[in-house]
C-alpha positions as CSV (number, residue, x, y, z in Angstrom):
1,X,-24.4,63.8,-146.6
2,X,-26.0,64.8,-143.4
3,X,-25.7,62.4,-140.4
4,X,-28.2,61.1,-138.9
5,X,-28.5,60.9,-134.9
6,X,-28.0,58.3,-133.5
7,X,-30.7,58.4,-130.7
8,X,-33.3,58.3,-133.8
9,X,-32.7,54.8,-135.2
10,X,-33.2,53.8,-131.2
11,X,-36.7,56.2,-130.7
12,X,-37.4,54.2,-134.1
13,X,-37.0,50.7,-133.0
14,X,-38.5,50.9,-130.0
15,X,-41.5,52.5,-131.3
16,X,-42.0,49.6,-133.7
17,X,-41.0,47.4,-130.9
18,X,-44.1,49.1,-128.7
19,X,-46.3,48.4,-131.5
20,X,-45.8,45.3,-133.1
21,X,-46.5,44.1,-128.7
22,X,-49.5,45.9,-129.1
23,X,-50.5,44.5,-132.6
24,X,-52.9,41.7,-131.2
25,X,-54.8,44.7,-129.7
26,X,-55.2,46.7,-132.2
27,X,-55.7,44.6,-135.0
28,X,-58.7,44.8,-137.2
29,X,-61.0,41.5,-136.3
30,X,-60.7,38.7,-139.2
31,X,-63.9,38.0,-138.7
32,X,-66.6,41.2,-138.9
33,X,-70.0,41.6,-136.8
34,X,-72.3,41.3,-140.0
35,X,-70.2,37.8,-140.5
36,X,-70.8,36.3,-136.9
37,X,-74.2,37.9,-136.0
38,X,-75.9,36.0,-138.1
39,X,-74.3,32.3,-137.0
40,X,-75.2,33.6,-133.3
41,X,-78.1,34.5,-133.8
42,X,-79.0,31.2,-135.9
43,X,-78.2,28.9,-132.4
44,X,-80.6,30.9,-130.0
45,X,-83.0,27.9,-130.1
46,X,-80.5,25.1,-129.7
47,X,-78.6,26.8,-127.3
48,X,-82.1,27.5,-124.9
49,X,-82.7,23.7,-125.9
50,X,-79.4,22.6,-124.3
51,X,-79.4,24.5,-121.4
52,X,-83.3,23.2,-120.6
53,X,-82.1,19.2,-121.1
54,X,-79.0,20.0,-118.8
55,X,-80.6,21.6,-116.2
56,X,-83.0,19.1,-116.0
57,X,-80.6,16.1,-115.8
58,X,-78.1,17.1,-113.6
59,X,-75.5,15.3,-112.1
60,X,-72.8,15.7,-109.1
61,X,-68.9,16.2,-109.5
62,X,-67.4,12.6,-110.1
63,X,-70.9,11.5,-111.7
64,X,-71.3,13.2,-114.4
65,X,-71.6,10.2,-116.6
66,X,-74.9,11.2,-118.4
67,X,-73.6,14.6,-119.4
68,X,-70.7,13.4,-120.9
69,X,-72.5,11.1,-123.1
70,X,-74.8,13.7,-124.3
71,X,-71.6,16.5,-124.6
72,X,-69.8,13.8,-126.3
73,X,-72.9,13.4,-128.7
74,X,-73.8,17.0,-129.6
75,X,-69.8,17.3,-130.5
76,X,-69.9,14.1,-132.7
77,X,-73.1,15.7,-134.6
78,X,-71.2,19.3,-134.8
79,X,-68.4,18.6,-136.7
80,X,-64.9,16.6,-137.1
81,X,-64.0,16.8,-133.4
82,X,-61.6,14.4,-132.0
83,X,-62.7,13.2,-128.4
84,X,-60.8,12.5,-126.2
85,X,-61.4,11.2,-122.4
86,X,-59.2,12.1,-119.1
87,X,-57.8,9.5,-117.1
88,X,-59.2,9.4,-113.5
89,X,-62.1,11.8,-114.6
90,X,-65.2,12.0,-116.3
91,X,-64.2,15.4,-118.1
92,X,-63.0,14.8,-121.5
93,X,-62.0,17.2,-124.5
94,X,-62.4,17.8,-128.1
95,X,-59.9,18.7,-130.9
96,X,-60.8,20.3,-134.0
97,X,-57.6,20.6,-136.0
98,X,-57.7,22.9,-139.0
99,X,-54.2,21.3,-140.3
100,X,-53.3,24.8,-141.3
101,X,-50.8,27.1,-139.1
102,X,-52.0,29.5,-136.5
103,X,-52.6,29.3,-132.7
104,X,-53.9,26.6,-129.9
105,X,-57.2,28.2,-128.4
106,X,-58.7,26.6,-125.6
107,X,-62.2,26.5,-124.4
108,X,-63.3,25.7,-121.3
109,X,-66.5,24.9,-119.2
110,X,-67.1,23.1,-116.2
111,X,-69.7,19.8,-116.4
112,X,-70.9,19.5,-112.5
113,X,-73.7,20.6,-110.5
114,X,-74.6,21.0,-106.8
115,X,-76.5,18.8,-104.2
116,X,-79.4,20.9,-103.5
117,X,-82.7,20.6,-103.8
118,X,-83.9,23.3,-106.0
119,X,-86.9,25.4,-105.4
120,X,-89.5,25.7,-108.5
121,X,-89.8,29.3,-107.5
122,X,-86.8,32.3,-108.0
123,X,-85.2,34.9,-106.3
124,X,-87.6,37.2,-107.1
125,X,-90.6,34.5,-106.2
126,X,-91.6,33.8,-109.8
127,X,-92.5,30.1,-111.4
128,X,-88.9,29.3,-113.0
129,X,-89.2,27.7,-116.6
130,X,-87.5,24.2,-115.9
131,X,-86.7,22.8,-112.4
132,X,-84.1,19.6,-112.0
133,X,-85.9,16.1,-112.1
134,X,-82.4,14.5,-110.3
135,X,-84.0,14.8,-107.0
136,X,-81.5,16.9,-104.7
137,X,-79.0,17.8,-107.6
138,X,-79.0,20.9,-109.3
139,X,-77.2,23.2,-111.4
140,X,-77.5,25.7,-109.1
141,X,-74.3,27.6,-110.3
142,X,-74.8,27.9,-113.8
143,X,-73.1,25.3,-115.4
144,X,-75.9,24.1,-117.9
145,X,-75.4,28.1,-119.4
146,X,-71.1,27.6,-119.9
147,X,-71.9,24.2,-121.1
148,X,-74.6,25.5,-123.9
149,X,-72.3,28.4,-125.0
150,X,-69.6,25.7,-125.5
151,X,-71.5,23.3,-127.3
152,X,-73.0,26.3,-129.7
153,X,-69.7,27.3,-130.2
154,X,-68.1,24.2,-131.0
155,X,-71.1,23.7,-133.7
156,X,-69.9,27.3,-135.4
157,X,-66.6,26.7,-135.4
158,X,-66.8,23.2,-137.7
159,X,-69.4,25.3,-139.9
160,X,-66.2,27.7,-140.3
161,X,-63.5,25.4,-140.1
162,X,-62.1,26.0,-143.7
163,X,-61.9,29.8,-142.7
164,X,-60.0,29.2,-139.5
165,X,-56.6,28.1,-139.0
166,X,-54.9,26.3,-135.8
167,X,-56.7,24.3,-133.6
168,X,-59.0,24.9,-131.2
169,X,-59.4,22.6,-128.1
170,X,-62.3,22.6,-126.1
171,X,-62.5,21.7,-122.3
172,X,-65.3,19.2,-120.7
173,X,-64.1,19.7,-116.3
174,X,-65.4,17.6,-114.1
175,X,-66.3,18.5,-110.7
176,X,-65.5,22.5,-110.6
177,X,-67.5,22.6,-107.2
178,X,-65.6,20.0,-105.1
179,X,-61.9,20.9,-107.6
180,X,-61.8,17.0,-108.6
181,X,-61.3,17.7,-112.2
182,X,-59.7,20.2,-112.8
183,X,-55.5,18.6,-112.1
184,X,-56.5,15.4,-114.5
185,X,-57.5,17.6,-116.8
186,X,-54.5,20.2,-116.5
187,X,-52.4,16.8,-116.6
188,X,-54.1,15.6,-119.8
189,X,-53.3,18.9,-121.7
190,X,-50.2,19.5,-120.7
191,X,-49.2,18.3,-124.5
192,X,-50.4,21.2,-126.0
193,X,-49.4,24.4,-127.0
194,X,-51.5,26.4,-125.8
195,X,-51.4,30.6,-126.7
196,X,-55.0,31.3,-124.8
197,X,-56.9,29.5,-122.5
198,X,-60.8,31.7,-122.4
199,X,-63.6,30.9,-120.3
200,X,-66.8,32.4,-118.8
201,X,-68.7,32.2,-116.1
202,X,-72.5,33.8,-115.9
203,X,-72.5,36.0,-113.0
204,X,-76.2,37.3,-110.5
205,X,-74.2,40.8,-109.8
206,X,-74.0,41.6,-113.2
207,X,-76.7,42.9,-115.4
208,X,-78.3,40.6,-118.2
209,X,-76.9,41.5,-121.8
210,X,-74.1,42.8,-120.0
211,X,-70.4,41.4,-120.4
212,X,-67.4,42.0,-117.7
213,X,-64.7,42.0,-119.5
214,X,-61.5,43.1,-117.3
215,X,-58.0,42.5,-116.8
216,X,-56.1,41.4,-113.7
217,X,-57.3,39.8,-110.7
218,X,-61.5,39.2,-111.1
219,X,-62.2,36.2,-108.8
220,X,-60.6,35.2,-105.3
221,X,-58.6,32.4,-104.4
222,X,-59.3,30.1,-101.8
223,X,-57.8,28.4,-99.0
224,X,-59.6,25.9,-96.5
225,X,-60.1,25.8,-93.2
226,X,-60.7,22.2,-91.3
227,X,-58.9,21.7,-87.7
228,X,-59.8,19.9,-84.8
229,X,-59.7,21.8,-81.3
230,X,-58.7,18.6,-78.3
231,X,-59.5,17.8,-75.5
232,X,-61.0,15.1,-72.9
233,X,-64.6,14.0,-73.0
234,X,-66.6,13.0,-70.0
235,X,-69.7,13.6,-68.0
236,X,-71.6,16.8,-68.7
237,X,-72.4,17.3,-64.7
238,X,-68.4,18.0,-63.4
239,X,-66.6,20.1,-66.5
240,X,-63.5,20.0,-63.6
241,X,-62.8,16.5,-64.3
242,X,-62.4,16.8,-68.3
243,X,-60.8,18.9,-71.0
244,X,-63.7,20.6,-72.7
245,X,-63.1,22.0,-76.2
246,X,-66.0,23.4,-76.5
247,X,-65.1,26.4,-74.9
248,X,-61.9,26.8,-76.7
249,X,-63.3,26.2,-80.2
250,X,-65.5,28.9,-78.9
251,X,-62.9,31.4,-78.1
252,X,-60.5,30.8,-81.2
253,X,-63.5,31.6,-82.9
254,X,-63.9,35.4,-81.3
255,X,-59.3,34.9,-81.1
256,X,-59.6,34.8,-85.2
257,X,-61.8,37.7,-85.7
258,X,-60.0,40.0,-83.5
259,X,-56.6,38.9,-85.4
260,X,-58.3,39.4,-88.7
261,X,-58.2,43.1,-87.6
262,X,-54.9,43.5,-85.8
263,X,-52.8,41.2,-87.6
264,X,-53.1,41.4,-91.2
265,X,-52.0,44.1,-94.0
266,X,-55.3,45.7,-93.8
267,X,-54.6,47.3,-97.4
268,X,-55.2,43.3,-98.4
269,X,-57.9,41.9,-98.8
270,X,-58.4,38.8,-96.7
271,X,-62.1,37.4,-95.7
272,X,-62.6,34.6,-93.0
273,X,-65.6,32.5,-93.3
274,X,-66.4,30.3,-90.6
275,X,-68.9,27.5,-91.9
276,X,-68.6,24.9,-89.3
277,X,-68.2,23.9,-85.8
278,X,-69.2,20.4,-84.8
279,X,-68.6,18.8,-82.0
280,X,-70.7,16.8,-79.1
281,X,-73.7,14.2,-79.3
282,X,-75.4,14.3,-76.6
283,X,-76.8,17.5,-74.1
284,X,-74.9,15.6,-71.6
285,X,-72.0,14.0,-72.5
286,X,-69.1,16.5,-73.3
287,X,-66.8,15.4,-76.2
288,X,-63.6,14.7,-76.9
289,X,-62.9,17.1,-79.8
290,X,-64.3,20.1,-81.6
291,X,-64.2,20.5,-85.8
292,X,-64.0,24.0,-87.3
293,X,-64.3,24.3,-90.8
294,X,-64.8,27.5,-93.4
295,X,-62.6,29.3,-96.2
296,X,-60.4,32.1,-96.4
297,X,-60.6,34.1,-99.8
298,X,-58.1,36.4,-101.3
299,X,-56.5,38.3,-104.1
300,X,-53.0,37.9,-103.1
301,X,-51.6,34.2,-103.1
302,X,-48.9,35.4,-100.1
303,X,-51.2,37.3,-98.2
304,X,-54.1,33.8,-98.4
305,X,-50.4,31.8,-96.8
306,X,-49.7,34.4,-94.4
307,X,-53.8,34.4,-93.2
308,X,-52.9,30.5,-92.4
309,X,-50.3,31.0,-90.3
310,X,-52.8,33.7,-88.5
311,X,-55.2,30.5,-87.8
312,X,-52.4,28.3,-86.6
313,X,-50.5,30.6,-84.3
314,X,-53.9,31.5,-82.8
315,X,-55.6,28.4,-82.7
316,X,-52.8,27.0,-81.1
317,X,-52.4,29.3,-78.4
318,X,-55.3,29.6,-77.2
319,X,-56.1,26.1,-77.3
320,X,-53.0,25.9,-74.9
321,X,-54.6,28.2,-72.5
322,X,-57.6,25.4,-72.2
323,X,-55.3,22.6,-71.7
324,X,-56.2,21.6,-75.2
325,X,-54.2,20.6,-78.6
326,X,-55.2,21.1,-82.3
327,X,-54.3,19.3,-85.3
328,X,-55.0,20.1,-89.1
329,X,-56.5,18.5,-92.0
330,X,-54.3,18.2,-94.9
331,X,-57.1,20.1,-96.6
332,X,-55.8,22.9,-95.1
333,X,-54.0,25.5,-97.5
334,X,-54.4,27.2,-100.5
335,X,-56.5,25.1,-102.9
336,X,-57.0,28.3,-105.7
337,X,-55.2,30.7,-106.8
338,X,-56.8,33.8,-107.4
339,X,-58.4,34.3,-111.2
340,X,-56.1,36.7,-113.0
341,X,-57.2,38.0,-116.2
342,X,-54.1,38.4,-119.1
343,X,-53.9,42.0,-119.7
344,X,-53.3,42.0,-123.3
345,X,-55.5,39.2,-124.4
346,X,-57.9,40.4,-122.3
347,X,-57.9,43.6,-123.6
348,X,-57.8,42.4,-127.2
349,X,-60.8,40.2,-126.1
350,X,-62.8,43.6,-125.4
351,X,-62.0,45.0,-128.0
352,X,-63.7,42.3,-130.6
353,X,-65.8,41.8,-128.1
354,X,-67.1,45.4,-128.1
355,X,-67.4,45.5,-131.4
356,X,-69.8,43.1,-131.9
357,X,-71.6,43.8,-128.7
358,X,-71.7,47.9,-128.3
359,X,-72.7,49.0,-125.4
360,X,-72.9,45.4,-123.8
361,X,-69.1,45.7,-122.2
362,X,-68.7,46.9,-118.7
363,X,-65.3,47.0,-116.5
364,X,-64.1,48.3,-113.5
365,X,-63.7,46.4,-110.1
366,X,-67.3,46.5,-109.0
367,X,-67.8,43.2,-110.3
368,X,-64.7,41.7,-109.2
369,X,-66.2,38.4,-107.4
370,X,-65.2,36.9,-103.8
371,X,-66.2,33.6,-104.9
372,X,-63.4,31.1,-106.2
373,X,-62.7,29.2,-109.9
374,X,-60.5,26.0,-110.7
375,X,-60.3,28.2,-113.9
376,X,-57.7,30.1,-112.3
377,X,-55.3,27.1,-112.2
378,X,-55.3,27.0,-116.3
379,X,-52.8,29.7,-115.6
380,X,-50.0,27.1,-115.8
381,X,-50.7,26.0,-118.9
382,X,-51.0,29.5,-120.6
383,X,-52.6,32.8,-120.2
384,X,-56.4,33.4,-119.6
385,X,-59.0,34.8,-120.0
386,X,-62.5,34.5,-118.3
387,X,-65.3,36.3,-119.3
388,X,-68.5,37.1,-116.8
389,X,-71.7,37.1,-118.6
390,X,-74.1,39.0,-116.8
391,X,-78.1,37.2,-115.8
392,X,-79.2,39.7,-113.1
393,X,-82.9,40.4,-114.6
394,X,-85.1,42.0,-112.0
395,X,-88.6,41.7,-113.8
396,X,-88.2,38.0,-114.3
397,X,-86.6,37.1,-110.6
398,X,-83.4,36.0,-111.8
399,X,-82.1,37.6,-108.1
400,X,-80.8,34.8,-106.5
401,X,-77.0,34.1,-105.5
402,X,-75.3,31.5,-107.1
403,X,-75.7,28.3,-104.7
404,X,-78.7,28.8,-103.3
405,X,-82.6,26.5,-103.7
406,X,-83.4,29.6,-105.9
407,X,-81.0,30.8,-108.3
408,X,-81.8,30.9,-112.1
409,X,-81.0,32.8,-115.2
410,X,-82.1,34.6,-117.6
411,X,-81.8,32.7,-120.8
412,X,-81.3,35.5,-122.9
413,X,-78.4,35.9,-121.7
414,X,-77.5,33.3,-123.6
415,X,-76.8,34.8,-126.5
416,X,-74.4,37.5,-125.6
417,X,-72.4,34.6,-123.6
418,X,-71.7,32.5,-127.1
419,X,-70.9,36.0,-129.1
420,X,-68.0,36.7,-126.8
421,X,-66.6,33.1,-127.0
422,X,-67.3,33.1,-130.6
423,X,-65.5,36.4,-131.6
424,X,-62.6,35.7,-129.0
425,X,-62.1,31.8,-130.8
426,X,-62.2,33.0,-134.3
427,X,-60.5,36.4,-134.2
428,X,-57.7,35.8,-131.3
429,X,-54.0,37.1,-132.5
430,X,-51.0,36.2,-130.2
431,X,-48.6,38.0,-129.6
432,X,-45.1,37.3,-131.1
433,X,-43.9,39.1,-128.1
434,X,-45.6,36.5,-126.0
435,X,-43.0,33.5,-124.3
436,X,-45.7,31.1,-122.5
């Protein structure tokens, strides 16, 4: 009998090790396009419907009271979902439990919108189709779309329950914009499971029908930036006698930007974004203190800690140089990580994804967005995915940045928003390689 090698059992196992990782990947979808087509295609009215009644009744981070009745209602009509509210929050979420073996799937959207007062008219200066009626409150980031996709997905889901297996919790966060939901809520579901967290967000930079789907980092983390430059007020007429931090606000200011360029790794990315500086009263009365306020974003968490200690060390000095002091608000850090996409399950999501879209499924880094996500801190609970779903339509003015009097959406965009939640929830495979 002829020996066998022993380097070939080895090549063997680890080829079926290198496969059975990449299983969830490759796997044919349990559920086929000519299976879920149809059941998306069936919500297009309710899911326009939805979107119209919450964007025209929105309501602030923290207030969201309304919505949450009228979430909590739609869900209750759906299917068998088990609500469930969050202490200290007006987010809540919803179980539906298939009783039979297979994965914990979240799904998540945000509930809030933004105090502005919307414009009737669009980026691209035509009459936009509905127009908030909560007078300086709008949802001016896109929320009422998330919020629709969930809801139409949480109605297919129960109409497939007996097909599905696992549970599937989906996410209600309050207060996305001002991050006052989002550690109740991680709190709250720390009891589960989870294999997957998904979620999406609809995005101006990216085409309508279109669907960035890509792994690693795809959104920026955030930290604040809120000190006080002081000094001593007085008399506008002798700047001798007092400590004026107006000038040195003024000069840590032009300090910063110089630093940004002669301080930093300049192979990481690391924006500075002064918003505010406030200080004085009066055209003659000099102050006693200066307040300079912005955001730093960034796609490195150590690099974002590092841009702090830029701020202080410079701040500080200089401020010295003008007889003045600073001090810091303790909203000073790193609120957000950045959003990092799972590589396999985000691959696996393109891949279903894909097949029920074609040619909808673009990747690459040009859409990678400098804005930042309390999605990104679902991380610790399990890994994520988060889906942009494209709403840049030039011939119907759907232009406008996100956060802006103007911005709107292209409802049709609707559509290919709730097919990649859909196919991700009903044909998601973990890995058994997977320790979360």
């Amino acid at each position: 009998m002829k020996r066998i090698p022993l380097f070939l059992p080895l090549l063997a196992w680890a080829l079926l090790t290198n496969f059975a990782s990449l299983a969830p990947l490759s796997a044919k979808p349990r559920f086929a396009l000519k299976e879920l087509l149809p059941l998306v295609n069936a919500q297009d009215d309710y899911l326009r419907d939805v979107r119209r009644h919450l964007h025209l009744h929105p309501e602030l981070g923290g207030q969201e009271l309304e919505t949450a009745r009228y979430l909590k209602a739609e869900l209750q009509k759906a299917g068998p979902y088990e609500l469930h509210d969050v202490a200290g929050s007006t987010g809540f979420y919803a179980v539906l439990d298939t009783h039979r073996e297979g994965p914990t799937i979240g799904l998540r959207t945000d509930i809030d919108g933004l105090p502005i007062l919307e414009k009737p008219t669009n980026g691209g200066g035509k009459a936009k189709r509905w127009v908030s009626q909560n007078p300086n409150v709008t949802q001016g980031c896109g929320h009422d779309a998330h919020m629709a996709i969930l809801l139409s997905t949480a109605r297919i889901l129960a109409q497939l329950k007996e097909k599905l297996t696992g549970r599937y919790v989906l996410i209600f966060e309050e207060g996305e914009e001002t991050n006052t939901g989002i550690r109740p809520m991680i709190a709250a579901l720390r009891k589960f499971r989870f294999d997957v967290i998904y979620g999406n967000h609809v995005s101006v930079a990216v085409p309508s029908g279109q669907l960035y789907v890509q792994e690693g980092p795809i959104m920026a983390g955030m930290a604040t930036l809120a000190f006080h430059v002081n000094g001593q007020g007085g008399h506008a007429s002798r700047p001798d006698k007092v400590i004026n931090p107006i000038p040195a606000a003024a000069e840590i200011v032009g300090a910063l930007g110089q630093a940004w360029q002669n301080q930093r790794d300049i192979t990481q990315t690391v924006t500075l974004g002064i918003a505010q500086i406030e200080g004085g009263k009066a055209y003659n009365v000099l102050p006693n203190s200066v307040f300079v306020g912005g955001t730093m974003r960034f796609f490195n968490r150590e690099e974002g800690e590092k841009a702090i200690d830029i701020v202080k060390r410079v701040s500080e000095n200089v401020a010295a140089a003008h007889r003045c002091t600073v001090n810091y608000d303790s909203v000073m850090q790193v609120n957000l990580p950045p959003v990092v996409n799972d590589t396999l399950y985000t691959r696996q999501a393109r891949s279903h994804i894909e097949e029920l879209f074609p040619h909808h499924v673009v990747t690459g880094t040009d859409y990678v967005w400098y804005a930042s996500e309390t999605f990104a801190l679902y991380k610790q609970l399990a890994p994520t995915v988060f889906v942009h779903v494209g709403i840049r339509n030039e011939q119907l003015g759907t232009t406008a940045a996100h956060h802006t009097d103007q911005f709107d959406l292209d409802d049709d965009a609707l559509h290919y928003g709730l097919g990649a939640m859909l196919t991700f929830a009903v044909n998601f495979q973990p890995s058994e390689n997977r320790n979360h």
